[in-house]
N, C-alpha and C positions, 0 to 999 in steps of 0.2 A: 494932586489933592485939591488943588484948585478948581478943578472943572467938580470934582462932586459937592465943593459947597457951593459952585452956582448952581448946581441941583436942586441944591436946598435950601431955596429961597421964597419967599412968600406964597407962591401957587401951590407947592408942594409939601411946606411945613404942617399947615391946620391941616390935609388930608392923612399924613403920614401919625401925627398925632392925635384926631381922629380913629384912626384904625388901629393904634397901638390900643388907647382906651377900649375901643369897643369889644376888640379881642380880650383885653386882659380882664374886663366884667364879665363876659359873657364866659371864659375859661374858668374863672371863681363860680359861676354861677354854674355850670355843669359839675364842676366837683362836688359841690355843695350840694346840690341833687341827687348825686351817686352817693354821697355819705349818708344823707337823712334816705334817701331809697333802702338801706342797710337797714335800720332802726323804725320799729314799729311804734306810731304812732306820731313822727315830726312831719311838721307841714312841709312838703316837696316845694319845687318851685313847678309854677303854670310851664305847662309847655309850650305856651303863648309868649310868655318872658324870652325864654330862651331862642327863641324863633324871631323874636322882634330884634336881641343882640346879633343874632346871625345876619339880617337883615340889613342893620345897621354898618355892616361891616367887619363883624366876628366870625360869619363862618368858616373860614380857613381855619383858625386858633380853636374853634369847637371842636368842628371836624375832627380833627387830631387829637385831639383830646378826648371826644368820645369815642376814637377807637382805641387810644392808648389804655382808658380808663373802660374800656370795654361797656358804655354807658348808654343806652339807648341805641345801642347797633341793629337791635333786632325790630324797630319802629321803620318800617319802612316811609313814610312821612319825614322822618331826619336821615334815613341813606340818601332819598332822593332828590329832597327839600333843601338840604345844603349845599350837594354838588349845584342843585341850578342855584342858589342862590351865588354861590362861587364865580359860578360861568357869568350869569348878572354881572356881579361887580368887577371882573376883567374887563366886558366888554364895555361897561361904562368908563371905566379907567384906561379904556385903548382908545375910545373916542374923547376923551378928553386930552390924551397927550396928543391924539391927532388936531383937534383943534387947538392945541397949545402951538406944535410946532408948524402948521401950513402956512 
């Protein structure tokens, strides 16, 4: 147990809470658009919003959520827009633990 809380320790803490945050806005904020999407007449949220939380580090947690909640699946802008944004945040997060650990 010991080696996983030197895991987690300063370099890895604000990233991992970070991501927890941006995921868990950006998942309220696609449900929240699939709900008011239902009901005529409520302001949706921008698709700009939710494209800025993906960005931020949400889109894993959207992802999933908009195919669980079957929500904007058929936008090809978000099938395709998330996955790269995905691959984006791997590849920054593999070169940061590569310059963490060299």
């Amino acid at each position: 147990m010991g080696n996983f809380l030197d895991f987690i320790h300063f370099p890895w803490l604000p990233l991992i809470v970070w991501l927890a945050l941006t995921s868990l806005i950006g998942v309220i904020l696609t449900i929240v658009d699939k709900r008011r999407s239902a009901k005529q007449g409520k302001t949706r949220i921008p698709e700009r919003k939710l494209f800025l939380f993906g960005a931020l580090g949400g889109a894993i947690a959207m992802l999933v959520t908009m195919k669980k909640i079957r929500h904007k699946t058929q936008h090809r802008s978000f099938m395709w827009g998330f996955p790269a944004m995905i691959f984006v945040h791997l590849v920054l997060v593999g070169w940061v633990v590569y310059m963490m650990v060299r």
